[in-house]
PDB file of N, CA, C and O in Angstrom, chain B, residues numbered from 101:
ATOM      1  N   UNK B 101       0.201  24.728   4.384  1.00  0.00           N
ATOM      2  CA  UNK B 101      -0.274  23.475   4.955  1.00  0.00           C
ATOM      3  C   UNK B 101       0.522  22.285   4.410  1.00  0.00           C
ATOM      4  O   UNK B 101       0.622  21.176   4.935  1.00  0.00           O
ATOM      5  N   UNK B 102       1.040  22.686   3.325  1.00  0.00           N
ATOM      6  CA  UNK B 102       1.951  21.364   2.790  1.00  0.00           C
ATOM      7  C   UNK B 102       2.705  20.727   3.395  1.00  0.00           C
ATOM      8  O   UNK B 102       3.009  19.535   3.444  1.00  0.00           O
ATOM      9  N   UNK B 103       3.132  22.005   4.077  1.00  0.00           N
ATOM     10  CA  UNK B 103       4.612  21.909   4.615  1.00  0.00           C
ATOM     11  C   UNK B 103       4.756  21.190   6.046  1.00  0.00           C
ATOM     12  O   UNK B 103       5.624  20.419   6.453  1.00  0.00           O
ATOM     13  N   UNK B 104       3.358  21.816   6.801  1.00  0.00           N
ATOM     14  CA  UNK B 104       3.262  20.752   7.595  1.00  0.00           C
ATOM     15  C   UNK B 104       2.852  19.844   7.675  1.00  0.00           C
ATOM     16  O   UNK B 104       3.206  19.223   8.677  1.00  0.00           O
ATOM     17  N   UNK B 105       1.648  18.988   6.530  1.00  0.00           N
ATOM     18  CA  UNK B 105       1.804  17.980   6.801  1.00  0.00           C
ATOM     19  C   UNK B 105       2.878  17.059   6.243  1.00  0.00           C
ATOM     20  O   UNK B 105       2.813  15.846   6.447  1.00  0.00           O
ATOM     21  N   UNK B 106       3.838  17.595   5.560  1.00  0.00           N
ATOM     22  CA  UNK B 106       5.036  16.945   4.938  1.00  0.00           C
ATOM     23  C   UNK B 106       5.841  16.628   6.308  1.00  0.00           C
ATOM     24  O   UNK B 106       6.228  15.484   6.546  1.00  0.00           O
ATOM     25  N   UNK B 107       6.108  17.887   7.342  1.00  0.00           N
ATOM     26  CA  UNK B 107       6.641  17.330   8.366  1.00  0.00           C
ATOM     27  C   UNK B 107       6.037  15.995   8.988  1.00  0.00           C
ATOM     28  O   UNK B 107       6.608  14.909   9.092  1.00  0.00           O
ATOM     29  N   UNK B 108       4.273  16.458   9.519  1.00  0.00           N
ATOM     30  CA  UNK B 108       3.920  15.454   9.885  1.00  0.00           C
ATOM     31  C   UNK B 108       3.847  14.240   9.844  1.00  0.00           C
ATOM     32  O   UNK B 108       3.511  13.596  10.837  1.00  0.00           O
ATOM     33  N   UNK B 109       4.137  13.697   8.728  1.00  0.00           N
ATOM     34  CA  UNK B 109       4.007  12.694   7.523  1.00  0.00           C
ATOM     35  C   UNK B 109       5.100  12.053   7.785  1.00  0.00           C
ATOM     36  O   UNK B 109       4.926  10.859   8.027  1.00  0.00           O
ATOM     37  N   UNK B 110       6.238  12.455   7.824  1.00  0.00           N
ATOM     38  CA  UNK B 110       8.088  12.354   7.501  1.00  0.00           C
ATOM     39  C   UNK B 110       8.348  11.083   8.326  1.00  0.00           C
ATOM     40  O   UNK B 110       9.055  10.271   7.729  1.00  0.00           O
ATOM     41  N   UNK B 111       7.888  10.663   9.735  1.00  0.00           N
ATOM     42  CA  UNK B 111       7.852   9.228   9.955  1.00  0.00           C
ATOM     43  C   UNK B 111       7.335   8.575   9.207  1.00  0.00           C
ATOM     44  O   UNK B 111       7.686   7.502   9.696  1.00  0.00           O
ATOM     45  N   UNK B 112       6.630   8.246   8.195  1.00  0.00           N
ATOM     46  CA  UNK B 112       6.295   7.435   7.510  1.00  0.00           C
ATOM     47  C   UNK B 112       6.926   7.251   5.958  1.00  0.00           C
ATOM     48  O   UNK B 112       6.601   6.493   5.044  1.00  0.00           O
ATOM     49  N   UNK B 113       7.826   8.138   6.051  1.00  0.00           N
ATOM     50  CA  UNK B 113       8.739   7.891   4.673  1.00  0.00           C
ATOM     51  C   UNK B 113       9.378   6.725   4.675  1.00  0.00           C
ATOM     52  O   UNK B 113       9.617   6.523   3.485  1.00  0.00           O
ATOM     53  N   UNK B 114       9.906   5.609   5.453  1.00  0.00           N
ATOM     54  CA  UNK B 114      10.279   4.893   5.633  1.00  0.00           C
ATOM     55  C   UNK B 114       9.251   3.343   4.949  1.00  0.00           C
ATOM     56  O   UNK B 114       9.443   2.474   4.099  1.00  0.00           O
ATOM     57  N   UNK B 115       8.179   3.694   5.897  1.00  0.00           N
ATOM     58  CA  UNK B 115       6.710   2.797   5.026  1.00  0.00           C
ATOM     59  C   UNK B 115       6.072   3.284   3.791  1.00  0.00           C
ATOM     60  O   UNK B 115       5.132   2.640   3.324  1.00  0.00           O
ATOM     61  N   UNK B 116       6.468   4.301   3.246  1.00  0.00           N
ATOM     62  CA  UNK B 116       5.941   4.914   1.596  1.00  0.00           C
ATOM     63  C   UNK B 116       7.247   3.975   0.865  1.00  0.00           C
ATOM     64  O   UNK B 116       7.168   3.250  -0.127  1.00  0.00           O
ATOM     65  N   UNK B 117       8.431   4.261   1.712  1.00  0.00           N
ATOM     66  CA  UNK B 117       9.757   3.384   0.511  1.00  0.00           C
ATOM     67  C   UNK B 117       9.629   1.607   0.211  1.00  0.00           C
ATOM     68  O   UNK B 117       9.812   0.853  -0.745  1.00  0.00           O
ATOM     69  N   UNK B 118       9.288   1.515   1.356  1.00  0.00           N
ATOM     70  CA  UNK B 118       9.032   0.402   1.557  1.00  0.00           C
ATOM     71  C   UNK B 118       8.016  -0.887   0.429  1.00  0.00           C
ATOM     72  O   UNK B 118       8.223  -1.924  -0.201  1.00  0.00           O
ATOM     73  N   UNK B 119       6.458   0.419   0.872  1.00  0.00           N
ATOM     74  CA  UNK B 119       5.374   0.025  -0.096  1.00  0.00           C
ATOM     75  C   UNK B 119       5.565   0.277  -1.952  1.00  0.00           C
ATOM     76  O   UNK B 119       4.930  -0.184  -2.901  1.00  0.00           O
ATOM     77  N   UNK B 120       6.812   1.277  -1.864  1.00  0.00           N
ATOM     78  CA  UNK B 120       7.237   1.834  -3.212  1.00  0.00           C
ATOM     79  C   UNK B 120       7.638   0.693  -3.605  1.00  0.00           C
ATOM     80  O   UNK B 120       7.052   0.101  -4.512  1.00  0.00           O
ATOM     81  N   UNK B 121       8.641   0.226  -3.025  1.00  0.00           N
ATOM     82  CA  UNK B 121       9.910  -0.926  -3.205  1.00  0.00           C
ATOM     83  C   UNK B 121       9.118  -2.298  -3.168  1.00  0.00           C
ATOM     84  O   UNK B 121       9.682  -2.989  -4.016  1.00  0.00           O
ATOM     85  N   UNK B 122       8.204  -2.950  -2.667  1.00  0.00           N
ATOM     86  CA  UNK B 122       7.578  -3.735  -2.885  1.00  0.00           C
ATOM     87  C   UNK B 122       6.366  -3.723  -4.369  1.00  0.00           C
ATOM     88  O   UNK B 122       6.055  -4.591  -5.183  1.00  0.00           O
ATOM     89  N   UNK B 123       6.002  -2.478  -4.197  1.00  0.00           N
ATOM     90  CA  UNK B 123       5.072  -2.213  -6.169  1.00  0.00           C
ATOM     91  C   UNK B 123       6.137  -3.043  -7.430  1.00  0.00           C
ATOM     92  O   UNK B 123       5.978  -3.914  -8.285  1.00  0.00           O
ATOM     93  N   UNK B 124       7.483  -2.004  -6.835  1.00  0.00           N
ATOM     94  CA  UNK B 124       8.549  -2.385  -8.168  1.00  0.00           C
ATOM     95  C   UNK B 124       8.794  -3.517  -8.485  1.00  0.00           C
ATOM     96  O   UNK B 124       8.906  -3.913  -9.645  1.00  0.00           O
ATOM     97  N   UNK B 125       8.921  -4.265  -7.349  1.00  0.00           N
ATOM     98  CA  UNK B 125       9.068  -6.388  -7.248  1.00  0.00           C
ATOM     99  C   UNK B 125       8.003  -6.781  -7.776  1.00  0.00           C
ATOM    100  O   UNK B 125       8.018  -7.763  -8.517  1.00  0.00           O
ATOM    101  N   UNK B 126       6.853  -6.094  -7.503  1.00  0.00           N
ATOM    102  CA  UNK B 126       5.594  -6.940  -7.968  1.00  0.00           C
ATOM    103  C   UNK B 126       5.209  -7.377  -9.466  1.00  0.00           C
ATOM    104  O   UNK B 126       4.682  -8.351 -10.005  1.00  0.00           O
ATOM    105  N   UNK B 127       6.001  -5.566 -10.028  1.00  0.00           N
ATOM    106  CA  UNK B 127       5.450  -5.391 -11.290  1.00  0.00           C
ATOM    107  C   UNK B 127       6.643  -5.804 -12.082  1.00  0.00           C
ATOM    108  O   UNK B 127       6.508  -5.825 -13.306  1.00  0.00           O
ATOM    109  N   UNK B 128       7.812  -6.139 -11.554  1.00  0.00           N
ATOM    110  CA  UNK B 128       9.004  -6.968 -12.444  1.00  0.00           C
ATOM    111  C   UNK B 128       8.529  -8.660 -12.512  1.00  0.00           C
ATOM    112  O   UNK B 128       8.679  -9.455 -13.440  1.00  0.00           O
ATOM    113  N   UNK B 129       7.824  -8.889 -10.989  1.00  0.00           N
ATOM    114  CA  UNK B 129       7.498  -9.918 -10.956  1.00  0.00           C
ATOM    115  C   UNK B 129       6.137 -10.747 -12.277  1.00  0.00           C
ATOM    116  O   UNK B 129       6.010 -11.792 -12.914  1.00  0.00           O
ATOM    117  N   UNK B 130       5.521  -9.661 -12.101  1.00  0.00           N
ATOM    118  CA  UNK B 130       4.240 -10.345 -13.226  1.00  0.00           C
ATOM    119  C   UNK B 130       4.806  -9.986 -14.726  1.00  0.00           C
ATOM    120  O   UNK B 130       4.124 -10.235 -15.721  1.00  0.00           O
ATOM    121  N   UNK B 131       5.875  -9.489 -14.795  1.00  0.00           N
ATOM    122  CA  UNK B 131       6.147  -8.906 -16.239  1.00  0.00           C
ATOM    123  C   UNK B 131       7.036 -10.223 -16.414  1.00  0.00           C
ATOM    124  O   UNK B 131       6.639 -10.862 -17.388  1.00  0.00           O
ATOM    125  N   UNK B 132       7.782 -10.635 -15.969  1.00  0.00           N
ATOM    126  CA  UNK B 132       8.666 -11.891 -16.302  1.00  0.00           C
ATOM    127  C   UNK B 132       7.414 -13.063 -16.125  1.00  0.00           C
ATOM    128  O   UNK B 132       7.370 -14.099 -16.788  1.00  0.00           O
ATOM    129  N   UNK B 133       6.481 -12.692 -15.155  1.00  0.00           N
ATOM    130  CA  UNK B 133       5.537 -14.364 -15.376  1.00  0.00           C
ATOM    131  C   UNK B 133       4.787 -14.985 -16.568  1.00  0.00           C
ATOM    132  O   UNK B 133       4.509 -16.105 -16.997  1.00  0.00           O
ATOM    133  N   UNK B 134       4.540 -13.287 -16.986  1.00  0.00           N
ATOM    134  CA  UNK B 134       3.705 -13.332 -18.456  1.00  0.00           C
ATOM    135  C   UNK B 134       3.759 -12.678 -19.560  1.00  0.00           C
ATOM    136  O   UNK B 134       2.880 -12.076 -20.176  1.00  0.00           O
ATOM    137  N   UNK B 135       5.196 -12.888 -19.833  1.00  0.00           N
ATOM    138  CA  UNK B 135       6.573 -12.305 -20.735  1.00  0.00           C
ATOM    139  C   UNK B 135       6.441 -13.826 -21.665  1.00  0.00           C
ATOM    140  O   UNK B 135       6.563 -14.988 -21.279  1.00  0.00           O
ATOM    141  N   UNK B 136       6.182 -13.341 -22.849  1.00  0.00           N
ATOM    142  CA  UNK B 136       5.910 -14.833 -24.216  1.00  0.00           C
ATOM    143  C   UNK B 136       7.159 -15.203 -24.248  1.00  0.00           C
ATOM    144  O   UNK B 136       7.351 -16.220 -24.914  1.00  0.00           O
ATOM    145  N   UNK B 137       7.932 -14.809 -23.837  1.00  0.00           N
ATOM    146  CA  UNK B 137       9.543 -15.837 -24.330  1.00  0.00           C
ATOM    147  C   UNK B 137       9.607 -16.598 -23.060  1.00  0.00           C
ATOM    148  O   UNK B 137      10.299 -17.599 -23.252  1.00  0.00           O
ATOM    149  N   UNK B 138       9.217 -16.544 -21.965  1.00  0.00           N
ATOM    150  CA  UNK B 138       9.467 -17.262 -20.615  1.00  0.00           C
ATOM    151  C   UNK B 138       8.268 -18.221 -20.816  1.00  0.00           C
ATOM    152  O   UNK B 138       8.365 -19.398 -20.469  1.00  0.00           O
ATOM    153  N   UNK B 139       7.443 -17.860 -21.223  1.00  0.00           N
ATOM    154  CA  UNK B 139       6.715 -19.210 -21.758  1.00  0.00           C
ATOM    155  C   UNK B 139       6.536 -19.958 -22.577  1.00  0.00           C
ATOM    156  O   UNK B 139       6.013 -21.058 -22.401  1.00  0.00           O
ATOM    157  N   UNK B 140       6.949 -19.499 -23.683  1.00  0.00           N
ATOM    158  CA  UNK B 140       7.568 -20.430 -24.558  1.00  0.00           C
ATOM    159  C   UNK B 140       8.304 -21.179 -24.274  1.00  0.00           C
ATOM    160  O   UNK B 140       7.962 -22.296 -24.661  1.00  0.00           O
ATOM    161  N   UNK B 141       9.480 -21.159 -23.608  1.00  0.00           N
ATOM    162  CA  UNK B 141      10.612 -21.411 -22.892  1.00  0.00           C
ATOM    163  C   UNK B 141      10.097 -22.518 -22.042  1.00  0.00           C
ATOM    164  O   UNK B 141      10.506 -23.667 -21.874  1.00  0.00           O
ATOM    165  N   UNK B 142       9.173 -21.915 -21.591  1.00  0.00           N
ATOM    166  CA  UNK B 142       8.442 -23.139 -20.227  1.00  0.00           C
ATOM    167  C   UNK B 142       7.780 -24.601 -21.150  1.00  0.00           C
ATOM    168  O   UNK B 142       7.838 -25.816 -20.960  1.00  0.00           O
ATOM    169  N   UNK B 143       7.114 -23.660 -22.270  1.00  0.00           N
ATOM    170  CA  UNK B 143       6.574 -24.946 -22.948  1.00  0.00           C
ATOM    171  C   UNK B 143       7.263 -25.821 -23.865  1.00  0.00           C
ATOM    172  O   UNK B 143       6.870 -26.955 -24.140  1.00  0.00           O
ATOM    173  N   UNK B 144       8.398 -25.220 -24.378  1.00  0.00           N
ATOM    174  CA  UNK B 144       9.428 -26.510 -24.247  1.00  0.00           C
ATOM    175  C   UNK B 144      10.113 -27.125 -23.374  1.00  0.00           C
ATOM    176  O   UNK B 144      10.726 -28.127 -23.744  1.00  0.00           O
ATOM    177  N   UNK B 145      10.186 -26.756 -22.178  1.00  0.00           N
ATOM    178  CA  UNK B 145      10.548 -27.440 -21.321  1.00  0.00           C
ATOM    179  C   UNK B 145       9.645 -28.567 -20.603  1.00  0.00           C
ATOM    180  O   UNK B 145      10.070 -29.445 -19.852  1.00  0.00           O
ATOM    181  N   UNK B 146       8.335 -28.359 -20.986  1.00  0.00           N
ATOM    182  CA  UNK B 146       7.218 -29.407 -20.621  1.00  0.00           C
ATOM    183  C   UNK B 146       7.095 -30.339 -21.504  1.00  0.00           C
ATOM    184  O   UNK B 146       6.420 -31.367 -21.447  1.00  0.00           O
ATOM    185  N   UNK B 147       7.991 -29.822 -22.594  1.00  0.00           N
ATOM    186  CA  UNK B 147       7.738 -31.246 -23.934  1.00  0.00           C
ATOM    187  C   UNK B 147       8.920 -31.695 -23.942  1.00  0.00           C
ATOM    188  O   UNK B 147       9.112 -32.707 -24.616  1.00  0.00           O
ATOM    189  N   UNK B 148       9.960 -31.145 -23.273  1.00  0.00           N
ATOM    190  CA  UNK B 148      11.040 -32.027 -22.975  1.00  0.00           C
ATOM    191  C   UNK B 148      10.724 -32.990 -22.100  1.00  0.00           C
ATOM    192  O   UNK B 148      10.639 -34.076 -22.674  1.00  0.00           O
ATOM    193  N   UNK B 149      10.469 -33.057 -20.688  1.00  0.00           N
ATOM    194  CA  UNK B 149      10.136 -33.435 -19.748  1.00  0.00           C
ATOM    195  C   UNK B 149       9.316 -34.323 -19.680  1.00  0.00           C
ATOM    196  O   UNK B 149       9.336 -35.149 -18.768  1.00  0.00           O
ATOM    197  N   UNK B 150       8.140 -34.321 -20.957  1.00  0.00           N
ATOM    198  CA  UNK B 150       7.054 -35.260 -21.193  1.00  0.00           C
ATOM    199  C   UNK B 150       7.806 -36.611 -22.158  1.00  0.00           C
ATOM    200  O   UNK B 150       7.508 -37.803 -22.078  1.00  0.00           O
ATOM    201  N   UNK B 151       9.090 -35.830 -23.267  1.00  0.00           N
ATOM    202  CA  UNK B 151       9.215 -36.813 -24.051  1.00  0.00           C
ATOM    203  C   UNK B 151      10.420 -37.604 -23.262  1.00  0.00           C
ATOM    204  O   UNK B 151      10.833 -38.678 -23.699  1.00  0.00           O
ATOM    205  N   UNK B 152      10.865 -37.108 -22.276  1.00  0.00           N
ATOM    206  CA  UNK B 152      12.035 -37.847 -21.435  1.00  0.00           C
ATOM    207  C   UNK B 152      11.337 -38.462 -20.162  1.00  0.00           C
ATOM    208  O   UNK B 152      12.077 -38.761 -19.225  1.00  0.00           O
ATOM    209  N   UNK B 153      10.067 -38.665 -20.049  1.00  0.00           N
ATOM    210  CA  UNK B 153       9.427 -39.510 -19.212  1.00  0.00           C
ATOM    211  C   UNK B 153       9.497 -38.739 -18.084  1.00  0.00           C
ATOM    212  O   UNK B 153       9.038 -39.411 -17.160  1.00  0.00           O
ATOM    213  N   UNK B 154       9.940 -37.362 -17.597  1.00  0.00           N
ATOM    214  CA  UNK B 154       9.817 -36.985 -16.069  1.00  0.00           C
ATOM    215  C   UNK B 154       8.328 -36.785 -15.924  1.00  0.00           C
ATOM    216  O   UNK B 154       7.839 -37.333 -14.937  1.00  0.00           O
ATOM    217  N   UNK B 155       7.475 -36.083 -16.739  1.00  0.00           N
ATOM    218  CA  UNK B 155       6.121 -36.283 -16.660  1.00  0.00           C
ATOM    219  C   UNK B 155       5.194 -36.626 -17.410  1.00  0.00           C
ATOM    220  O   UNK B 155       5.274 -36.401 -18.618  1.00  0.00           O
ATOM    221  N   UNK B 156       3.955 -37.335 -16.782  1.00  0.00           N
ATOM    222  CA  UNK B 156       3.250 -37.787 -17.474  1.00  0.00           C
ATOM    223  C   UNK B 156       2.417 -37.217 -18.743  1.00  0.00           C
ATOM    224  O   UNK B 156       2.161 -36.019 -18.622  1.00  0.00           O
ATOM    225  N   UNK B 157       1.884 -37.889 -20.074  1.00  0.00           N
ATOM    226  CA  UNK B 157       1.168 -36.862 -20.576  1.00  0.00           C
ATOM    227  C   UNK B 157       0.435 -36.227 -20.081  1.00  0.00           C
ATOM    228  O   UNK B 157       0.601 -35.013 -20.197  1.00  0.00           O
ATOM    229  N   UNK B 158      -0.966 -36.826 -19.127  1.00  0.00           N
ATOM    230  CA  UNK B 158      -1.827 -35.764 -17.925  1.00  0.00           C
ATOM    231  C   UNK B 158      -1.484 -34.276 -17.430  1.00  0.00           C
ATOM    232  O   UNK B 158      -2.171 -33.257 -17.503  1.00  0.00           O
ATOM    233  N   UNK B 159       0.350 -34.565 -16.680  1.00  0.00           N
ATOM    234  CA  UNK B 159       1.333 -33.593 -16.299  1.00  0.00           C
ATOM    235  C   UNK B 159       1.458 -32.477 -17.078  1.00  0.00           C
ATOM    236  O   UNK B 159       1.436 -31.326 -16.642  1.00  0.00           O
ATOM    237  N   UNK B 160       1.638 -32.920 -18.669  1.00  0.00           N
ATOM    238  CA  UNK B 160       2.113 -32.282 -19.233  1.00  0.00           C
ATOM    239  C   UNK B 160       1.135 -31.112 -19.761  1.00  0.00           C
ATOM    240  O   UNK B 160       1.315 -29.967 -20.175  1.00  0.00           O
ATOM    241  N   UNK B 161       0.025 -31.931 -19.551  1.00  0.00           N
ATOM    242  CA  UNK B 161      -0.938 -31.307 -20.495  1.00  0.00           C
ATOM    243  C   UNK B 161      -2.123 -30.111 -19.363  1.00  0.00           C
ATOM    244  O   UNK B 161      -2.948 -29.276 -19.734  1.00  0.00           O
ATOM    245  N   UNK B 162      -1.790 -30.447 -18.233  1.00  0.00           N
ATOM    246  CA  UNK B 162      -2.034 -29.606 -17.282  1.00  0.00           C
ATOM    247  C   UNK B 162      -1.008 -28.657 -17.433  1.00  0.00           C
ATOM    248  O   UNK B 162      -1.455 -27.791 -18.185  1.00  0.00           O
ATOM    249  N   UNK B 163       0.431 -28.313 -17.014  1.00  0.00           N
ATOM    250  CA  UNK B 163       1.684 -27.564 -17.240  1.00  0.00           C
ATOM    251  C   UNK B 163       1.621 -26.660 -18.333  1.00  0.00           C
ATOM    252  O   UNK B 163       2.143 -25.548 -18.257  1.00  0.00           O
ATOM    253  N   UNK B 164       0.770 -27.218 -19.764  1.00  0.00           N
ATOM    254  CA  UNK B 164       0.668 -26.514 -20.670  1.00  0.00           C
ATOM    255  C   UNK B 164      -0.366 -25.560 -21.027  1.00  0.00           C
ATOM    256  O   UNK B 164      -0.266 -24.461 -21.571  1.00  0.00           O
ATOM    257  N   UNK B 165      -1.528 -26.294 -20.551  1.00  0.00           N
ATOM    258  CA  UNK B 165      -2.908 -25.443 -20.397  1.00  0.00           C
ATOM    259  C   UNK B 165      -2.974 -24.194 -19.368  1.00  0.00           C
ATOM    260  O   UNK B 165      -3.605 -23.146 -19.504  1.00  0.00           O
ATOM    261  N   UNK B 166      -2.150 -24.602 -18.310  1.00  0.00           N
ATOM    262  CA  UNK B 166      -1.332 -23.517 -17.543  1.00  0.00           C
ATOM    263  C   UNK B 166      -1.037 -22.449 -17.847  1.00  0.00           C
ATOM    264  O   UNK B 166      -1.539 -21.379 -17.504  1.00  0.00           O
ATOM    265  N   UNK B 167      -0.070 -22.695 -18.616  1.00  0.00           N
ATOM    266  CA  UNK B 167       1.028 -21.784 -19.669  1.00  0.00           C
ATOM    267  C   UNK B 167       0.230 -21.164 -20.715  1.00  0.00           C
ATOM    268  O   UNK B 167       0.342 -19.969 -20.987  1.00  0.00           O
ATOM    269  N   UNK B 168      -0.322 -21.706 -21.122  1.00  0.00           N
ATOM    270  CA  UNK B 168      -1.227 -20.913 -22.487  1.00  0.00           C
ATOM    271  C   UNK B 168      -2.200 -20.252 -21.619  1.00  0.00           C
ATOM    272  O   UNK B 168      -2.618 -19.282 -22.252  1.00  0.00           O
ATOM    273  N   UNK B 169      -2.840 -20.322 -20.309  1.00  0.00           N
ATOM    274  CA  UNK B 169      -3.699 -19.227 -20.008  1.00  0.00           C
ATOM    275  C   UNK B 169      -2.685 -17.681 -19.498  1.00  0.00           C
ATOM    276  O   UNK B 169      -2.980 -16.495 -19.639  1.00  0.00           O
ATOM    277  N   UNK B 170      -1.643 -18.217 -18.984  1.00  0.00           N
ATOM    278  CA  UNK B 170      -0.490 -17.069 -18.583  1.00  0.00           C
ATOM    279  C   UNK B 170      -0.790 -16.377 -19.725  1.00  0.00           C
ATOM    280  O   UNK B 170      -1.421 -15.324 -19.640  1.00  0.00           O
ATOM    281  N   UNK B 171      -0.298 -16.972 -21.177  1.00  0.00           N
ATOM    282  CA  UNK B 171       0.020 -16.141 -22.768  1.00  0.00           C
ATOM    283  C   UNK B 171      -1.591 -15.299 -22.613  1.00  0.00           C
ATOM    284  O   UNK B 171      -1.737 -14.092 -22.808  1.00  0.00           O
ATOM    285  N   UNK B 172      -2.442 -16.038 -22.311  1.00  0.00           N
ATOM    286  CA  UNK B 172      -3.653 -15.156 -23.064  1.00  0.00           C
ATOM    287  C   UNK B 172      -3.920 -14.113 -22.624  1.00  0.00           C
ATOM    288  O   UNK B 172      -4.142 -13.041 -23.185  1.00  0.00           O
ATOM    289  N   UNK B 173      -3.901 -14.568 -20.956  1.00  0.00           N
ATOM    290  CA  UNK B 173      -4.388 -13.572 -20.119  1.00  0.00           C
ATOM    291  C   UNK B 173      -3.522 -12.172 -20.407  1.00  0.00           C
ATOM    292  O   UNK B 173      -3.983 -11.084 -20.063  1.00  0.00           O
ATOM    293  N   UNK B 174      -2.114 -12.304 -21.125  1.00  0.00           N
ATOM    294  CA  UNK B 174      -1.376 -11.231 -20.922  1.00  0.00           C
ATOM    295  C   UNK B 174      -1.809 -10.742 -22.407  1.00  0.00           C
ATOM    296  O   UNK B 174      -1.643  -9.526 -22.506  1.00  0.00           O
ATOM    297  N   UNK B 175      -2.219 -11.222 -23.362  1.00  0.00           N
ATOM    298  CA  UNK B 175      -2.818 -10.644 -24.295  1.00  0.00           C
ATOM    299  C   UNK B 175      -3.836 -10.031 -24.055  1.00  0.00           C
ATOM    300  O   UNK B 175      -3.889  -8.938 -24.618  1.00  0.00           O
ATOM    301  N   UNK B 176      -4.745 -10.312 -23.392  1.00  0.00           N
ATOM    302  CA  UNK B 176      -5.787  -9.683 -23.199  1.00  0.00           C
ATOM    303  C   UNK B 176      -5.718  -8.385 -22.946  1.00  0.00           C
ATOM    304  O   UNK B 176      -6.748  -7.739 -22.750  1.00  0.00           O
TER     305      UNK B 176
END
């Protein structure tokens, strides 16, 4: 029975690669979002940005509270 439903199936290898190939993006994707050196990274870049006037303290301090829930949540 394997065998046929492996035939049966075989149009849809195309949408298994597909859904495969989209998992792999996803999970590179959240691993770089809530990867501690990319946020670190981010949060000096929000205290650059704050002390060079592009944003406000408010800005900044939203941007950062941001960022520190990314760190936790990935601790968790």
């Amino acid at each position: 029975m394997g065998l046929l439903t492996g035939l049966l199936t075989l149009p849809l290898a195309p949408v298994r690669g597909v859904v495969w190939l989209a998992e792999q993006i996803q999970e590179c994707a959240e691993e770089q979002y809530y990867d501690p050196v990319n946020i670190r990274a981010e949060l000096d870049r929000a205290e650059e940005a704050r002390q060079s006037g592009e944003l406000t303290e408010e800005e900044c301090v939203d941007w950062e509270n941001e960022l520190l829930g990314r760190l936790m949540y990935r601790q968790e």
